[in-house]
N, C-alpha and C positions, 0 to 999 in steps of 0.2 A: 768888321769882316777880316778874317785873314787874307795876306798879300802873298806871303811865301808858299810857297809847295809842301815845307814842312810843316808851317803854322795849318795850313787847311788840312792836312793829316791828323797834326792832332785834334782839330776839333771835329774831325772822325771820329777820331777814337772817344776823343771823351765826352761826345754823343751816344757813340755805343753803350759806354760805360754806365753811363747815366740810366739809359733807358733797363740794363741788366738790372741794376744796384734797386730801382726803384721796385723793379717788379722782386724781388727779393726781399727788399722789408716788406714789401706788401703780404707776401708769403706768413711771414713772421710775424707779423699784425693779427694774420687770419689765427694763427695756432695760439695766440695769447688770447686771443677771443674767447677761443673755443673753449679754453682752459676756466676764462672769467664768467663764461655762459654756466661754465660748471659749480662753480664754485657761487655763482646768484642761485642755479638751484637748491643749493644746499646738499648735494649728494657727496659724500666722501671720495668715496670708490670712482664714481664716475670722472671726479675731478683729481686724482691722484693721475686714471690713466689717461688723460687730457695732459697732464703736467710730464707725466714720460714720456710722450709723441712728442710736443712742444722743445722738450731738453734739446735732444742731439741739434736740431735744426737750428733752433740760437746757437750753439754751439757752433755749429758747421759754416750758418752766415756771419758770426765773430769772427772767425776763422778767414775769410773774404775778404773782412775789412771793410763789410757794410755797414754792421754796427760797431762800436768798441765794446773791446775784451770786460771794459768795466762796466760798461753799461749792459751787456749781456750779463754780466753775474748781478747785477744788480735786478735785472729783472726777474730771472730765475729764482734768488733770495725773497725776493716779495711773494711773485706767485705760490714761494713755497710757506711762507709765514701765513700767505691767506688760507691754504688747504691743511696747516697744522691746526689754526682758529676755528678751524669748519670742524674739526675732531674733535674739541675740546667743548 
């Protein structure tokens, strides 16, 4: 447990943090889902526009610093080789 005044501030804070960050990938779990729901159907179309909702918001939580910058491109690069596959 923290003793100082400052130490128990920050495990305020990075309690709070914690609790934003988690429900944020959570967010971003759900839209990769949604993407992969699409893409098990087999529809193109439907999983292309699964895949442009999905973008900005990895994007936007890369941007946070909830996930990294690489592992956001690297998801986006797969989701996008899965929905080129489904075309072909």
């Amino acid at each position: 447990m923290a003793n100082s005044k400052q130490a128990r501030k920050r495990a305020r804070q990075a309690e709070g943090r914690r609790v934003l960050k988690a429900s944020q990938r959570a967010m971003v779990r759900t839209y990769v889902k949604r993407v992969i729901k699409a893409i098990n159907g087999g529809d193109h179309a439907t999983a292309m526009a699964e895949f442009q909702k999905a973008q900005p918001v990895i994007d936007r939580i890369a941007d946070k610093d909830v996930l990294s910058k690489k592992k956001a491109a690297r998801l986006k690069s797969r989701l996008n080789a899965r929905i080129k596959a489904l075309a072909a």
